[in-house]
TORGU-581881 format. One record per atom (N, C-alpha, C, O): residue in one letter; y, z, x; residue number from 1; atom name. Coordinates in Angstrom, 1 decimal. Layout:
N
SITE | type | v | w | u | seq | atom
SITE | A | Y | Z | X | NUM | CA
...
***
This chain:
111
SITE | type | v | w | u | seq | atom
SITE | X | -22.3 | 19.9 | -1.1 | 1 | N
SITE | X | -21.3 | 18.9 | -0.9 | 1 | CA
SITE | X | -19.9 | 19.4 | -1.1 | 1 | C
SITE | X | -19.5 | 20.1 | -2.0 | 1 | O
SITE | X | -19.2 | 18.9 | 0.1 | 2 | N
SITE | X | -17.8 | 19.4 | -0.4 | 2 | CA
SITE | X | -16.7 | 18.1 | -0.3 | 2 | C
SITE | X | -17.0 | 17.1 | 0.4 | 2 | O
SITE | X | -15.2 | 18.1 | -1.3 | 3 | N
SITE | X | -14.7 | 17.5 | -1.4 | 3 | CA
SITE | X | -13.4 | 17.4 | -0.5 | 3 | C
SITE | X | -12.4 | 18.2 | -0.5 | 3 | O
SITE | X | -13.7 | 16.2 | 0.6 | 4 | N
SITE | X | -12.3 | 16.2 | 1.3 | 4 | CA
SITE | X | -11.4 | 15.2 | 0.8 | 4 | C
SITE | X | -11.6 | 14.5 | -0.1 | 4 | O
SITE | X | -10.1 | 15.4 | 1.9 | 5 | N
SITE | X | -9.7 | 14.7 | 1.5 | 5 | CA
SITE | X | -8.5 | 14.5 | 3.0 | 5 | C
SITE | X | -7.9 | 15.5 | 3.3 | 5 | O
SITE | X | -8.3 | 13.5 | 3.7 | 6 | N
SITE | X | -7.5 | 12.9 | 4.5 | 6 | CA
SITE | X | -6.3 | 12.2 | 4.5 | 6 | C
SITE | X | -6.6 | 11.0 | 4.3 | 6 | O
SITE | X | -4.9 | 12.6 | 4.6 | 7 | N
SITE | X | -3.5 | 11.4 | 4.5 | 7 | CA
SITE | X | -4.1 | 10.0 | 5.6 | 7 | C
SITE | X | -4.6 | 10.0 | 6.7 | 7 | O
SITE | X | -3.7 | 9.0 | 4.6 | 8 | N
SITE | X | -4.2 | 7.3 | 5.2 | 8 | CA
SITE | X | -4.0 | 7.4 | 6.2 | 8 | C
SITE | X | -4.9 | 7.1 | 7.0 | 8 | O
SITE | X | -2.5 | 7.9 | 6.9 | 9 | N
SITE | X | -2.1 | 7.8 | 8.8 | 9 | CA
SITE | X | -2.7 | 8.9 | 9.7 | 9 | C
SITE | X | -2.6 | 9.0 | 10.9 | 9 | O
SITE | X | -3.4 | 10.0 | 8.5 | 10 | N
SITE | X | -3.7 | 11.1 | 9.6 | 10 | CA
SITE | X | -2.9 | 12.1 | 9.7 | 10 | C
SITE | X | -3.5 | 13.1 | 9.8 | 10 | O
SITE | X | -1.4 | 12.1 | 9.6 | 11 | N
SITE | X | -0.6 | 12.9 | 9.3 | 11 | CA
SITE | X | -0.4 | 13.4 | 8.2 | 11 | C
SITE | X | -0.1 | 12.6 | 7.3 | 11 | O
SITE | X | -0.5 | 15.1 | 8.1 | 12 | N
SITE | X | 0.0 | 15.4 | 6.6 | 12 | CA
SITE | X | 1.4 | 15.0 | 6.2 | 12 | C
SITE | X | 1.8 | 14.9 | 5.1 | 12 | O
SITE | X | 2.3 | 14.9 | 7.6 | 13 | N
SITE | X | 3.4 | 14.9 | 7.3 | 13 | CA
SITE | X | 4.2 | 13.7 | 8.0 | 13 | C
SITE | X | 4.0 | 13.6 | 9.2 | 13 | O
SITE | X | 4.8 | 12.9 | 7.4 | 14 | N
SITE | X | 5.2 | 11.7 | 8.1 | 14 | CA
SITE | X | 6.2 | 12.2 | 9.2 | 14 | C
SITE | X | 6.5 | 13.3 | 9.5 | 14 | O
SITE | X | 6.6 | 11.0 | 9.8 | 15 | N
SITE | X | 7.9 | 11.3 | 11.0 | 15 | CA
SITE | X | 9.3 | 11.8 | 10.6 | 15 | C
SITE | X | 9.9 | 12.6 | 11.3 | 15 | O
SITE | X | 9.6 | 11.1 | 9.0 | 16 | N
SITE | X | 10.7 | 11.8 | 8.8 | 16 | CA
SITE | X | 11.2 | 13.4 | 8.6 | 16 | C
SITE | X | 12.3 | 13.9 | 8.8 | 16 | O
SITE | X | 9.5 | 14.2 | 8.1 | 17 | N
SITE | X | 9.2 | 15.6 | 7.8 | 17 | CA
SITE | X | 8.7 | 15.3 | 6.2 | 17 | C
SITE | X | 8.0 | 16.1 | 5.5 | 17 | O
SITE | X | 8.9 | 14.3 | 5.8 | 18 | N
SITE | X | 8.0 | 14.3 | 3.8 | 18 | CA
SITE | X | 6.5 | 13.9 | 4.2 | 18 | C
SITE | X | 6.0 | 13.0 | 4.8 | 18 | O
SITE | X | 6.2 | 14.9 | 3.4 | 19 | N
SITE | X | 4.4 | 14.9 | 3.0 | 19 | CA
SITE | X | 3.9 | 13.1 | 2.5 | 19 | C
SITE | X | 4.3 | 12.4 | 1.6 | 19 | O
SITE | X | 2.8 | 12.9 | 3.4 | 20 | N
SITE | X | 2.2 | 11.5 | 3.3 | 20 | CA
SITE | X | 1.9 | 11.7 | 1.7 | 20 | C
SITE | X | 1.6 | 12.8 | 1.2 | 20 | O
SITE | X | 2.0 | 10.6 | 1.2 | 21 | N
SITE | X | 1.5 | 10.2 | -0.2 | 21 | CA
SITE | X | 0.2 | 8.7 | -1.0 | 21 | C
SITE | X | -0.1 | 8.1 | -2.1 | 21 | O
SITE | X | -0.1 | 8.8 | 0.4 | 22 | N
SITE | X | -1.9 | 8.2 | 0.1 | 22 | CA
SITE | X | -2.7 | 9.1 | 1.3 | 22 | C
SITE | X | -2.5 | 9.5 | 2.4 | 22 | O
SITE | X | -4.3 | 9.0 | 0.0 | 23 | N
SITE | X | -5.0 | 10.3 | 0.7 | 23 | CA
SITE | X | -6.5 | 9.5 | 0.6 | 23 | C
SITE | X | -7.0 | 8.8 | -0.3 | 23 | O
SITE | X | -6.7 | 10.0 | 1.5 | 24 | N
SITE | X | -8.4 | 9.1 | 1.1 | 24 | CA
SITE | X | -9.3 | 10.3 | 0.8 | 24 | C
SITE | X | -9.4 | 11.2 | 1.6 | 24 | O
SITE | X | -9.9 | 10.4 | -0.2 | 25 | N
SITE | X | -10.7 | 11.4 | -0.7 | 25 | CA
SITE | X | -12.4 | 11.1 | -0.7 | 25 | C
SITE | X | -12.8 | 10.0 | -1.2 | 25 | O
SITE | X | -13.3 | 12.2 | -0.3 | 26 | N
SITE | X | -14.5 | 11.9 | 0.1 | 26 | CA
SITE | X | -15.2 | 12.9 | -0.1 | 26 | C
SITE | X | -14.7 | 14.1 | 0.1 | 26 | O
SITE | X | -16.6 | 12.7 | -0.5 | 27 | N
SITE | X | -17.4 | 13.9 | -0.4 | 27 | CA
SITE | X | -18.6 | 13.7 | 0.3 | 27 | C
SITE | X | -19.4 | 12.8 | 0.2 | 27 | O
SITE | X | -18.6 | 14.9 | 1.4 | 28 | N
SITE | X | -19.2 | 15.0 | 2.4 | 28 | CA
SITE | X | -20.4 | 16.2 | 2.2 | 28 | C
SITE | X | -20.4 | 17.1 | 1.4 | 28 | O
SITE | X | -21.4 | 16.0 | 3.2 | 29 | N
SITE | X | -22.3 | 16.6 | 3.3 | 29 | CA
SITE | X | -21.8 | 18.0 | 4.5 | 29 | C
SITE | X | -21.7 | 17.6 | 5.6 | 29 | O
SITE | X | -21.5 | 19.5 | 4.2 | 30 | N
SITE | X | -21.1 | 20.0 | 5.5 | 30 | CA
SITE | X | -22.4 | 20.0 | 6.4 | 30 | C
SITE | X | -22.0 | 20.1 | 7.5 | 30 | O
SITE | X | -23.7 | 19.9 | 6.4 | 31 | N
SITE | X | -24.7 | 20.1 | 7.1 | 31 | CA
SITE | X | -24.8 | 19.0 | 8.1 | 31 | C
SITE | X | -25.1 | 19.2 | 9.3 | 31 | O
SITE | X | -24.5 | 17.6 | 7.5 | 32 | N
SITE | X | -25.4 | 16.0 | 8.2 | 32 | CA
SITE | X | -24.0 | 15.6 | 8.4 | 32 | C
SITE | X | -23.8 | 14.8 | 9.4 | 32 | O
SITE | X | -23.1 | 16.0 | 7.5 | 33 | N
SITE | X | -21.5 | 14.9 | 7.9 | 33 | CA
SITE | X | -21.7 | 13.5 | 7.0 | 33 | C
SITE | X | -20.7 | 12.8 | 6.6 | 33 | O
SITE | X | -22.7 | 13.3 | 6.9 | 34 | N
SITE | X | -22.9 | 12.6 | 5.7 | 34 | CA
SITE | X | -21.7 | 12.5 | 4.3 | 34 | C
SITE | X | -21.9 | 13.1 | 3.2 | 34 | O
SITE | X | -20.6 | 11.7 | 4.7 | 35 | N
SITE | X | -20.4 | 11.4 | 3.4 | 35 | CA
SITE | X | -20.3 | 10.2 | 2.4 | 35 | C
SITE | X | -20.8 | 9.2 | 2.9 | 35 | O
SITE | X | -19.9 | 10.2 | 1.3 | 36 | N
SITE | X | -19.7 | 9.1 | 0.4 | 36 | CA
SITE | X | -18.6 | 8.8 | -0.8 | 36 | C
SITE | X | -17.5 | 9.1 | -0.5 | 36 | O
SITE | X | -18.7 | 8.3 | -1.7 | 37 | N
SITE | X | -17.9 | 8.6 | -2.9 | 37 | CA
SITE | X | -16.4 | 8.3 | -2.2 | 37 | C
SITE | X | -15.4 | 8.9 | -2.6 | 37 | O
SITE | X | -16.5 | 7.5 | -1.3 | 38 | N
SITE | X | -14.7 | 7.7 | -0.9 | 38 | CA
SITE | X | -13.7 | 6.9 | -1.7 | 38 | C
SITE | X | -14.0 | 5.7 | -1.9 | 38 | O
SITE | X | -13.0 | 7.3 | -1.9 | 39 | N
SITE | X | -11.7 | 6.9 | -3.0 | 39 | CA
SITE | X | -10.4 | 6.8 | -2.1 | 39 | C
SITE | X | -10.4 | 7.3 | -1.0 | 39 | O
SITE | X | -9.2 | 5.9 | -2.7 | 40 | N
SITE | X | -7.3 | 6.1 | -2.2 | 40 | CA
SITE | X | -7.2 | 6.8 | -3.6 | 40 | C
SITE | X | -7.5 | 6.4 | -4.7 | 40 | O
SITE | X | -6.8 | 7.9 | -3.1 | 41 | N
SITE | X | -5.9 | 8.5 | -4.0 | 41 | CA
SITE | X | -4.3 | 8.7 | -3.7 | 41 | C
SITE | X | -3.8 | 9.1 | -2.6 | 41 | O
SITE | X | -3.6 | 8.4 | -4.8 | 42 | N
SITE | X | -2.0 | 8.1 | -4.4 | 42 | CA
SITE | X | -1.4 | 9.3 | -5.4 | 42 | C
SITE | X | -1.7 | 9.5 | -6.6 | 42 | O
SITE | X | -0.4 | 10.0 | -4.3 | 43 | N
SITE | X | 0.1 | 10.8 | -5.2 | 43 | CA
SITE | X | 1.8 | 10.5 | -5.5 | 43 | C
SITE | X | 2.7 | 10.0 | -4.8 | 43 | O
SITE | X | 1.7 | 11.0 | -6.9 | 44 | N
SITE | X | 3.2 | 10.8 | -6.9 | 44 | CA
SITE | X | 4.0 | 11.8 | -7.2 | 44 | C
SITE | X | 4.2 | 12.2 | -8.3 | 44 | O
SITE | X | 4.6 | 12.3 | -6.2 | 45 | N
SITE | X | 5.6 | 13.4 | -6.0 | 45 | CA
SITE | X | 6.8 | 13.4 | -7.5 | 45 | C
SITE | X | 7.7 | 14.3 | -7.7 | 45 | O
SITE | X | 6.6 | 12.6 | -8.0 | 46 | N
SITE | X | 8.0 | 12.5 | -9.4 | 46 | CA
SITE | X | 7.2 | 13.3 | -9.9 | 46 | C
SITE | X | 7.6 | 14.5 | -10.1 | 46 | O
SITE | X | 5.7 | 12.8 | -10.4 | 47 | N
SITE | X | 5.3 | 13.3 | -11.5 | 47 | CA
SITE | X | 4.5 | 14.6 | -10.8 | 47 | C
SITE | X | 4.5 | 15.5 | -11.7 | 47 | O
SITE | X | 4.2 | 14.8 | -10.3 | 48 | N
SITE | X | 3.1 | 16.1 | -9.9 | 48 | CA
SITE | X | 4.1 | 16.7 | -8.2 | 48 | C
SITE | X | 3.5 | 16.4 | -7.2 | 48 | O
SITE | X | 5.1 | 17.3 | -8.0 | 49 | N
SITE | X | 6.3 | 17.5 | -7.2 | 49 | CA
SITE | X | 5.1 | 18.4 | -6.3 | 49 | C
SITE | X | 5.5 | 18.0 | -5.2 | 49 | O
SITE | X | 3.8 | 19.3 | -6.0 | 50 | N
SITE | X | 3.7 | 20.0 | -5.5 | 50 | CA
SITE | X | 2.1 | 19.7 | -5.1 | 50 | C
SITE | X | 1.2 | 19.8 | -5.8 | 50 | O
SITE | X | 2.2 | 19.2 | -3.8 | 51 | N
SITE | X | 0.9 | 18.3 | -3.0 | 51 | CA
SITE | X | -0.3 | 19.4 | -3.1 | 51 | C
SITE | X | -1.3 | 19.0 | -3.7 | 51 | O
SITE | X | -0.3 | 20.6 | -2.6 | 52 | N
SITE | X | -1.2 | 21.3 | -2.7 | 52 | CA
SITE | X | -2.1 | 21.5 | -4.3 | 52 | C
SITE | X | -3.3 | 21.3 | -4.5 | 52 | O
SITE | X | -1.2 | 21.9 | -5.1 | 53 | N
SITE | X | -1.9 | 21.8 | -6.7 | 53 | CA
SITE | X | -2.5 | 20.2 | -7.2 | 53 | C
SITE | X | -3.5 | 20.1 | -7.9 | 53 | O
SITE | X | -1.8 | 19.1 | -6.8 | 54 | N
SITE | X | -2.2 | 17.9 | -6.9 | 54 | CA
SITE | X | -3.2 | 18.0 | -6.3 | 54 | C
SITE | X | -4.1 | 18.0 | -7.1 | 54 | O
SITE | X | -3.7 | 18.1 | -5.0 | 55 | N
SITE | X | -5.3 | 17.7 | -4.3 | 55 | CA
SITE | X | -5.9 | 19.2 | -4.8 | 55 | C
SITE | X | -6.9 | 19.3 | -4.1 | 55 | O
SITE | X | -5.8 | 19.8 | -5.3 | 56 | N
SITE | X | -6.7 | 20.7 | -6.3 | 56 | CA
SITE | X | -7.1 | 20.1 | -7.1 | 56 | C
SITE | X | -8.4 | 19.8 | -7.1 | 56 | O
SITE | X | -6.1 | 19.5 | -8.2 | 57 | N
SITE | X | -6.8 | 18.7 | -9.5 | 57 | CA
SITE | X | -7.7 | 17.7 | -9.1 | 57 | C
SITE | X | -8.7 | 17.5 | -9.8 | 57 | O
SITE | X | -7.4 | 17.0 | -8.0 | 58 | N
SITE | X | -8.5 | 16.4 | -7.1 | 58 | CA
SITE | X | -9.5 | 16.3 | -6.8 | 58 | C
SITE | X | -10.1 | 15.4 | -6.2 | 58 | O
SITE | X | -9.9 | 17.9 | -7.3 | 59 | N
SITE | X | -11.1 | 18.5 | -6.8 | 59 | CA
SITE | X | -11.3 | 18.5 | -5.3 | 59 | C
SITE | X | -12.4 | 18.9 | -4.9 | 59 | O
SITE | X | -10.3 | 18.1 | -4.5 | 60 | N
SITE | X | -10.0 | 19.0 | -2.9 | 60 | CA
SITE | X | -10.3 | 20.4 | -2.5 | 60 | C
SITE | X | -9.8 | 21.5 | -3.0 | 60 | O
SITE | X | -11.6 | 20.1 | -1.4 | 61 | N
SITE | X | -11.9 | 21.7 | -1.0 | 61 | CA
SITE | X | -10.9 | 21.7 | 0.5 | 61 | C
SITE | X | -10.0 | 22.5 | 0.6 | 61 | O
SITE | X | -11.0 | 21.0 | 1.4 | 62 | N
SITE | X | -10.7 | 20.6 | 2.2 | 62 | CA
SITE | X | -10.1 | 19.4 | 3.1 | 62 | C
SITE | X | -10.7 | 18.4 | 3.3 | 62 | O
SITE | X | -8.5 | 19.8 | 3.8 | 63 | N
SITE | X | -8.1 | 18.3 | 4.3 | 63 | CA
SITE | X | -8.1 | 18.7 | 5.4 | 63 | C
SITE | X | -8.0 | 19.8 | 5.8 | 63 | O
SITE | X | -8.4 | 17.0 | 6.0 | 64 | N
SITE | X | -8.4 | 16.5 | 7.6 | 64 | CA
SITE | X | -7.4 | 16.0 | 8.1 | 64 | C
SITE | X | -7.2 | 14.8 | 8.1 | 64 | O
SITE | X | -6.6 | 16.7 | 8.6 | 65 | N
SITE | X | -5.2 | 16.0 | 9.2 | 65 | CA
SITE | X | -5.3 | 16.2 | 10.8 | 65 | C
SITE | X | -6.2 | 16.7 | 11.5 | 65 | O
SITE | X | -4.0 | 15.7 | 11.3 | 66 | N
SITE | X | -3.9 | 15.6 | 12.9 | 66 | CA
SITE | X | -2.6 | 15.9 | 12.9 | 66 | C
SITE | X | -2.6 | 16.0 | 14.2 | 66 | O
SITE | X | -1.1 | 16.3 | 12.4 | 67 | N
SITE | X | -0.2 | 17.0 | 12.7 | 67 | CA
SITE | X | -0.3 | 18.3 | 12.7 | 67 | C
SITE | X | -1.1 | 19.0 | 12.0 | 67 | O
SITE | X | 0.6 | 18.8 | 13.4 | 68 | N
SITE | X | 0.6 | 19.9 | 13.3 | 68 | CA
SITE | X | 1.0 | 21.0 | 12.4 | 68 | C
SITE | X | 1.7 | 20.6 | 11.5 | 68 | O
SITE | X | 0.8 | 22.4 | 12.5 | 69 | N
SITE | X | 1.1 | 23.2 | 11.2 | 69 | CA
SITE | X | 2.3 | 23.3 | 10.8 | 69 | C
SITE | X | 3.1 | 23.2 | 11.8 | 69 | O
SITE | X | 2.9 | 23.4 | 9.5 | 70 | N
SITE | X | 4.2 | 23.6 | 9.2 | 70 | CA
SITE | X | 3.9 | 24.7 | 7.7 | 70 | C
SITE | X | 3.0 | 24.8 | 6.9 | 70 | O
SITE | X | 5.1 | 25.4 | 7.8 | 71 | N
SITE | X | 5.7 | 26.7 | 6.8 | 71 | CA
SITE | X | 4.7 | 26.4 | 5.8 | 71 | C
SITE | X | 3.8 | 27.2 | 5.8 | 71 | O
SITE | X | 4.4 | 25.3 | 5.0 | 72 | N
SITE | X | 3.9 | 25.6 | 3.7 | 72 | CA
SITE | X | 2.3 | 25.2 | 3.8 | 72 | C
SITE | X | 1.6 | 24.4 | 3.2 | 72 | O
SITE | X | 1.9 | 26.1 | 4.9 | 73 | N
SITE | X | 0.6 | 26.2 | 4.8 | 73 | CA
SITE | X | -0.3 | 26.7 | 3.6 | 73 | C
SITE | X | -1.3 | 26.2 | 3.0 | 73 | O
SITE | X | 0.4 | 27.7 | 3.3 | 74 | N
SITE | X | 0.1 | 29.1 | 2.6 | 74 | CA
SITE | X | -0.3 | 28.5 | 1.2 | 74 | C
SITE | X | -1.3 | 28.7 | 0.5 | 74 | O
SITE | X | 0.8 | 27.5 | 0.9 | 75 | N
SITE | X | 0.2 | 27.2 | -0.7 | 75 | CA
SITE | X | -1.0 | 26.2 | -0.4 | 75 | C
SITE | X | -1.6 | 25.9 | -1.5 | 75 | O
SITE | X | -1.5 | 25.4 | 0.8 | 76 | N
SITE | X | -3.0 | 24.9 | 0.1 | 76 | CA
SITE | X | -3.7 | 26.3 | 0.6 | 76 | C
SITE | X | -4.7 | 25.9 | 1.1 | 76 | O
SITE | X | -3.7 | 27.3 | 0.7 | 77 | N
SITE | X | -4.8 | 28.2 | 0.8 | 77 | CA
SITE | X | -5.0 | 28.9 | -0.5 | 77 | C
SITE | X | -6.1 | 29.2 | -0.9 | 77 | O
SITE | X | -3.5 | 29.2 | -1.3 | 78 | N
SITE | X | -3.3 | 29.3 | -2.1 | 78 | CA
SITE | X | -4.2 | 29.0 | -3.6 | 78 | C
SITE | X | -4.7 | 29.9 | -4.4 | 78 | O
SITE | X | -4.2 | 27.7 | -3.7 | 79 | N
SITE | X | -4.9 | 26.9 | -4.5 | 79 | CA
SITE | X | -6.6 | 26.5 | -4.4 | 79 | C
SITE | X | -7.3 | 25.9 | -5.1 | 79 | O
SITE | X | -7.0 | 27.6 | -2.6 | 80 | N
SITE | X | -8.2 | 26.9 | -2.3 | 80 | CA
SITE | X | -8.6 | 25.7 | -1.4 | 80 | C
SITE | X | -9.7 | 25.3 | -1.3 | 80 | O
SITE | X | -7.6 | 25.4 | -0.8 | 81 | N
SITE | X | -7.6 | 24.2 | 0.3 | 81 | CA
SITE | X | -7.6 | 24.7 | 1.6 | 81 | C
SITE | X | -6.6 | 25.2 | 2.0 | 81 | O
SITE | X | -8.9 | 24.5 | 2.5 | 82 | N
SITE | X | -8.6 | 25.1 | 3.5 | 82 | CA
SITE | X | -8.0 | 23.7 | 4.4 | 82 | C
SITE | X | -8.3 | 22.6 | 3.7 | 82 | O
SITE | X | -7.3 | 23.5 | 5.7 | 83 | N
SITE | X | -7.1 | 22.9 | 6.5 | 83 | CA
SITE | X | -7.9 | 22.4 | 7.9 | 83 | C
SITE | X | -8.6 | 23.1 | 8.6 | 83 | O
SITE | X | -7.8 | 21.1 | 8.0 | 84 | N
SITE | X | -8.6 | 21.3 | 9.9 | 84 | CA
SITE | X | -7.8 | 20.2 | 10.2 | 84 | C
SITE | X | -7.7 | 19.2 | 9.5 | 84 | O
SITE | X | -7.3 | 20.4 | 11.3 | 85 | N
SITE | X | -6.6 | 19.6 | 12.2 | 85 | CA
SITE | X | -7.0 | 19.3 | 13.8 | 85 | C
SITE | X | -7.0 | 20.0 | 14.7 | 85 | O
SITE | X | -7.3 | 17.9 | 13.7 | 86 | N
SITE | X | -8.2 | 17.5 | 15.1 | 86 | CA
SITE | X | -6.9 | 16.6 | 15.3 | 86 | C
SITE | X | -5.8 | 16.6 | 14.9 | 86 | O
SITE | X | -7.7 | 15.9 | 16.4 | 87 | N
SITE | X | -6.8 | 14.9 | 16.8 | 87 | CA
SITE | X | -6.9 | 13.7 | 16.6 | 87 | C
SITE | X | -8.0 | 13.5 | 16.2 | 87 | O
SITE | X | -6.0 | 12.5 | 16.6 | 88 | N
SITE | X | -6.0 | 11.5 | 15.6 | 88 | CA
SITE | X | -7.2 | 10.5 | 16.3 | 88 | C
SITE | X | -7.2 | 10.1 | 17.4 | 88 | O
SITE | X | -8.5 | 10.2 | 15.2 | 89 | N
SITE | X | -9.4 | 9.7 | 15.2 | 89 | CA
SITE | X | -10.0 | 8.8 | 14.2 | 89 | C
SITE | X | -9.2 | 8.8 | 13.2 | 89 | O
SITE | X | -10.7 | 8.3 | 14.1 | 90 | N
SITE | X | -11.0 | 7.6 | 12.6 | 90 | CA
SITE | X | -11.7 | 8.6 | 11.4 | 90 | C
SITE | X | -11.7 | 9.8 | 11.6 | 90 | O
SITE | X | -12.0 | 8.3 | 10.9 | 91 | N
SITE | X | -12.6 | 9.2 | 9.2 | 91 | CA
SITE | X | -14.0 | 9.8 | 9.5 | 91 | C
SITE | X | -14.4 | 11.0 | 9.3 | 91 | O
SITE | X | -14.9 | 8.7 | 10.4 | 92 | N
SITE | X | -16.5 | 9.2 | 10.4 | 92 | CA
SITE | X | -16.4 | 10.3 | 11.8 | 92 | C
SITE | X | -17.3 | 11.1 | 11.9 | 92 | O
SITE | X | -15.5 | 10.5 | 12.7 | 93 | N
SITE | X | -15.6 | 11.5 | 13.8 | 93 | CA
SITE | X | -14.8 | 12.2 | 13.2 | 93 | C
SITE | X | -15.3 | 13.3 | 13.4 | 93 | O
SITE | X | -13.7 | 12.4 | 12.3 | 94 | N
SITE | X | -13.2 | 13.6 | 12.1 | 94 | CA
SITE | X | -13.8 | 14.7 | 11.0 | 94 | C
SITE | X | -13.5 | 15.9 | 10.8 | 94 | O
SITE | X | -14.6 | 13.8 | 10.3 | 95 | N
SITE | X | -16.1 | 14.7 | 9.3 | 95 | CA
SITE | X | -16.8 | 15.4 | 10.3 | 95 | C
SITE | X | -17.1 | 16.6 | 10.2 | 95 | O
SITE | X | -17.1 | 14.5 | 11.4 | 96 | N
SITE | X | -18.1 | 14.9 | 12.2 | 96 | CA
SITE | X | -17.8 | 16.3 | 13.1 | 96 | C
SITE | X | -18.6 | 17.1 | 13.6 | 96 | O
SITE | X | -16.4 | 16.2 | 13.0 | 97 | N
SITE | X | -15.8 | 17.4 | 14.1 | 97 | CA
SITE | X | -15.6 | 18.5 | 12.9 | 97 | C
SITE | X | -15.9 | 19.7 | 13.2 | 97 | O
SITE | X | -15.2 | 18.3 | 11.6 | 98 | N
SITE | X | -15.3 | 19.6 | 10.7 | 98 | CA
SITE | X | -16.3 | 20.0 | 10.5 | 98 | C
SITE | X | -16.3 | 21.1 | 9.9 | 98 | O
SITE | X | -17.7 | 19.0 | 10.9 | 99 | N
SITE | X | -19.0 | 19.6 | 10.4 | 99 | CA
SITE | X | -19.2 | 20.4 | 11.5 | 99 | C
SITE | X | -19.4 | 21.5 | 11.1 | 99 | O
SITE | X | -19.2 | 20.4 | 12.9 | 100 | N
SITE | X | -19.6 | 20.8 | 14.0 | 100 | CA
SITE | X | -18.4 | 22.1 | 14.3 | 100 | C
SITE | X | -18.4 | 22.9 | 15.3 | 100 | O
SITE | X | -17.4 | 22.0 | 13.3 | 101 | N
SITE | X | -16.5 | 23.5 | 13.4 | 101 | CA
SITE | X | -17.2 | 24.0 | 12.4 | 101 | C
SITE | X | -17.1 | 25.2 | 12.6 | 101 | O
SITE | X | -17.7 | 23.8 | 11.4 | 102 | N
SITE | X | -18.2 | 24.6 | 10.7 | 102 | CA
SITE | X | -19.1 | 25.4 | 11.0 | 102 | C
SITE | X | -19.1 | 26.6 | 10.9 | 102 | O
SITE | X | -20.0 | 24.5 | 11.6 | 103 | N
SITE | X | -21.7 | 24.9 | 11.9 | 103 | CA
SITE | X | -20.8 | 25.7 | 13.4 | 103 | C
SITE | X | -21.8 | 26.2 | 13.9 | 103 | O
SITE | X | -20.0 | 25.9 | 14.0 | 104 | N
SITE | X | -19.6 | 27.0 | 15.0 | 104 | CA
SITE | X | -19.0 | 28.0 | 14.5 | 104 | C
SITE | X | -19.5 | 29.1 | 14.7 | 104 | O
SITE | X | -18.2 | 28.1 | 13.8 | 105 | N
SITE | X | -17.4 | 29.0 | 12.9 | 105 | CA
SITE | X | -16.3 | 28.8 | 14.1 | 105 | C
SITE | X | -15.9 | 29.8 | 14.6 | 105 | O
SITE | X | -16.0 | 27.6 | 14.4 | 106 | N
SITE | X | -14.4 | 26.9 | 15.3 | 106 | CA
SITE | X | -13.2 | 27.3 | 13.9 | 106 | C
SITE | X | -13.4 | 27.7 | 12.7 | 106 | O
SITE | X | -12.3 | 27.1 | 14.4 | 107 | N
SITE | X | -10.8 | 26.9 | 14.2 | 107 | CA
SITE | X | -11.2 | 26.2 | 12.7 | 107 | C
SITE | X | -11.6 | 25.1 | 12.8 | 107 | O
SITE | X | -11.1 | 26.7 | 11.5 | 108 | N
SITE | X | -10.6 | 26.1 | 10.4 | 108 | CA
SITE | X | -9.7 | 27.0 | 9.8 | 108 | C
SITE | X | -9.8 | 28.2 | 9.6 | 108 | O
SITE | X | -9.0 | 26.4 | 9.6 | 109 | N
SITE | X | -8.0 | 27.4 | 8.5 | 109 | CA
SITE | X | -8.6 | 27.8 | 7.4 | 109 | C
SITE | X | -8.9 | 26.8 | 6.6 | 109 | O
SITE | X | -9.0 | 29.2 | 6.9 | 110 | N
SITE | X | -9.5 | 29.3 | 5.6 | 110 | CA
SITE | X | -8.8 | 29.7 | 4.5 | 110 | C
SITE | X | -8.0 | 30.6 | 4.4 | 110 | O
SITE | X | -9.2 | 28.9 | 3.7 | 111 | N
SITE | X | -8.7 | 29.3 | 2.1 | 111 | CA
SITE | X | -8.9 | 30.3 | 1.9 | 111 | C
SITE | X | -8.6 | 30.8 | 0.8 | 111 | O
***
């Protein structure tokens, strides 16, 4: 089982350029896509200033987003977070497309 975790709009990064700050967190099956346990987790940038270390303590293996890459990739690989960015879809097809990049060895960013 691994721990994802998705920003509510899909984007990691809002329109203005600041990092989304509700995340829906889930643990999925990588084999069946099967997941469960899903949670809002809200982060608050006052108290924990650095998103990548936050969805660590989260126990975040992996996020699903739909924007595209920007400079501070490096620190969620950093910490262990790898990335996959599809296109904007609901929660149960975009598990379904990281399970089926998995099981190809497609495009994920790895940690």
């Amino acid at each position: 089982m691994v721990t994802l975790a998705t920003p509510y709009y899909g984007s990691m990064i809002r329109p203005q350029g600041r990092p989304e700050h509700i995340y829906i967190k889930l643990v999925a099956n990588p084999i069946t896509g099967e997941f469960n346990q899903t949670e809002v987790c809200v982060w608050d940038q006052k108290k924990r200033p650095d998103l990548p270390s936050w969805l660590s303590t989260q126990g975040v293996e992996a996020l699903l987003c739909n924007d595209s890459p920007f400079d501070e990739e490096h620190h969620f690989s950093a910490v262990g977070i790898s990335i996959f960015r599809e296109k904007l879809e609901g929660l149960q097809e975009m598990v379904s497309d990281w399970t089926n990049q998995l099981k190809t060895g497609g495009d994920v960013l790895a940690a």
